[in-house]
N, C-alpha and C positions, 0 to 999 in steps of 0.2 A: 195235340188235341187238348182242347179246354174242358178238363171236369168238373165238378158238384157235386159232391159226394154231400149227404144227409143223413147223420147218424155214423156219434164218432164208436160205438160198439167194438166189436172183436170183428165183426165182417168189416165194416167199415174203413177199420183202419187198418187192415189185410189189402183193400182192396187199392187205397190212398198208395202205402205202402210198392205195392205192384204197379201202379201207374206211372209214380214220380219214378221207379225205377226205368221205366221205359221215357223218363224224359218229358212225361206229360205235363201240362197247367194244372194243379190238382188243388181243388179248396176243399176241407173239411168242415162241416158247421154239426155245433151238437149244443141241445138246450143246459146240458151241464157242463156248469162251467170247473168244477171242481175237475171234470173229467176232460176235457180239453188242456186244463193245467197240465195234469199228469201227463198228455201228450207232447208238450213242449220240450222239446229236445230229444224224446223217443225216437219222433217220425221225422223224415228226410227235411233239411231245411225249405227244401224248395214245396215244400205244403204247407198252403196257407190254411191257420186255424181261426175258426170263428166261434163266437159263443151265440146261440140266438135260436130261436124256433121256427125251423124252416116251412112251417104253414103257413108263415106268415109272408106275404106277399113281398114287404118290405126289405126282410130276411135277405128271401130267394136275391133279390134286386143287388142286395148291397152284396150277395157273398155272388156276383157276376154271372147268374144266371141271362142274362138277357143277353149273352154271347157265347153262351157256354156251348160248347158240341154236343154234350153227356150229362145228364143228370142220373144218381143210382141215389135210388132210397132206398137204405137198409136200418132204418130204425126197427125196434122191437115193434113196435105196434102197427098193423097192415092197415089202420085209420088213417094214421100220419104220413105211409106211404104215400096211400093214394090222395090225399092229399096234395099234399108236393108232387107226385107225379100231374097232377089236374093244374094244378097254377105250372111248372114246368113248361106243359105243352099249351094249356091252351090262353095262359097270359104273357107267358115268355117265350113262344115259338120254339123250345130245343128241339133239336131235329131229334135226336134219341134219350129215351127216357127208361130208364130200371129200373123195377121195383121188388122188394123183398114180399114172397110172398110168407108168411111166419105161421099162419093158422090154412090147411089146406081146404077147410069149411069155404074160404072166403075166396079162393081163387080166379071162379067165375067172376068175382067182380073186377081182376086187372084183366083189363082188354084199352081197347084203345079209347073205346066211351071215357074211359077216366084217364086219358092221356098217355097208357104206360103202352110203348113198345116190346119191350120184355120184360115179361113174369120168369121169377125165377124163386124156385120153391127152398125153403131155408136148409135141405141136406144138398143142394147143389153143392159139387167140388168147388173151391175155388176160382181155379182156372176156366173151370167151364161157365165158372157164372163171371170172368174178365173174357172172356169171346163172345156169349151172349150180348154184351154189357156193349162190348166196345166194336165189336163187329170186324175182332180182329180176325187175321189170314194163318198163316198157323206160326209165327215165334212169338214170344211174349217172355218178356223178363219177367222172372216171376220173384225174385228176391234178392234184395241187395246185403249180402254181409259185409256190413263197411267196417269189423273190424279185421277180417280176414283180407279186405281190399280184396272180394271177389265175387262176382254173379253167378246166379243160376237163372238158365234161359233155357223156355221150351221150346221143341221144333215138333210139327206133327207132318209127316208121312201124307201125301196124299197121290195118288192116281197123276196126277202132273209134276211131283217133284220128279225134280233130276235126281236123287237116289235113290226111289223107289225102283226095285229090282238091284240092286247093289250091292257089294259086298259094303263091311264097315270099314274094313282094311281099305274100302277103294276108297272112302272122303279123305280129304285132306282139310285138317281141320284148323282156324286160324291157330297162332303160336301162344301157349299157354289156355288151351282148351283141353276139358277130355270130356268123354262119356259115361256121366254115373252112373245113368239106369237107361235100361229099354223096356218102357213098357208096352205089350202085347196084347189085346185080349183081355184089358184089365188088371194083366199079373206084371209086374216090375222083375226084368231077370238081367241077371248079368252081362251088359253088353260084349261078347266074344267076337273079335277079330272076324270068324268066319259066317257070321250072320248078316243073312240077307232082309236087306230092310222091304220090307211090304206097307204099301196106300192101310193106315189105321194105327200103325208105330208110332208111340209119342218117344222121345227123347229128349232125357234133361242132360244138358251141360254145364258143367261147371269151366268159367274165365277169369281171369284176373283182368286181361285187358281185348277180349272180342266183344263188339257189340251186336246186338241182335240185327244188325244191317250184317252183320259178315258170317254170322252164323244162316243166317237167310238166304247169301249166295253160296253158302258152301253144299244146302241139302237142298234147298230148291230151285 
């Protein structure tokens, strides 16, 4: 998938960060260029950094919006979102558009009139604002520690995976995988051998060398 990310922030570059780990096209554009510096060599090679002010048509154009899959605006200010969200859709046709919404006064105004697909309000989780965003199914790399050389990849439980009803003892998990947390109900408990997994179980794995293709046939 080709992103466009807007607004190189702490959501921003969380979200960069998350995408290029799953292997995405991922461009970051931010009007500070001071603050784009400081990214260089942070964020994954494979995301590409822009300096520029993505309201601007020209912007949108050069940082490959007019092919992009995804555009997510998460700038501080809900103006500028929607903004880029409106040139987004309705000058560059992206099929899906994100926007941060930061002031919850204003929310009414992201709908699709101003081109956004999803509103996602600024105490969204993470995760939940890369499925929103991306319209993913349920694993998603969600972090790369490139000095440990290893991922953390989420799977969520649903009503159709093949381990829902399961013991944990029964997956077979790829080789150099484990299970750090299972969360339940909102509460993170220690994944025990004898736990049966139920449709609304999120689970993190931690791999050195599984990709979220193999962790995706092992629980679903």
């Amino acid at each position: 998938m080709k992103a466009l990310i807007a607004g190189a922030g702490r959501l921003g570059t969380q979200i960069a960060q998350v995408l290029a780990a799953a292997r995405n096209d991922v461009t970051l554009v931010d009007v500070d260029e001071n603050r784009v510096a400081e990214l260089r060599g942070r964020l994954p090679a494979s995301v590409r950094l822009l300096v520029g002010d993505a309201c601007e048509p020209d912007v949108l154009e050069h940082a490959g919006a007019r092919t992009a899959d995804l555009v997510i605006a998460t700038t501080g200010e809900d103006e500028d979102n929607l903004v880029v969200s409106l040139l987004a859709k309705r000058q560059f046709a992206v099929p899906r558009v994100a926007a941060r919404v930061n002031d919850a006064e204003n929310a009414w105004l992201f709908d699709q009139r101003w081109g956004v697909d999803v509103a996602v309000p600024a105490a969204t989780p993470l995760i939940s604002l890369i499925e929103e965003a991306t319209g993913a199914t349920d694993t998603v790399a969600l972090l790369r520690l490139s000095k440990a050389g290893v991922d953390v990849i989420e799977t969520a439980i649903t009503p159709g995976s093949r381990a829902a009803g399961r013991l944990l003892s029964d997956i077979v998990l790829p080789e150099g995988t484990v299970i750090a947390t299972l969360v339940r109900d909102g509460q993170p408990t220690v994944p025990a051998p004898s736990v049966r997994l139920r449709p609304g179980d999120e689970l993190l794995l931690v791999s050195h060398a599984a990709t979220e293709r193999e962790i995706h046939a092992a629980f679903q």
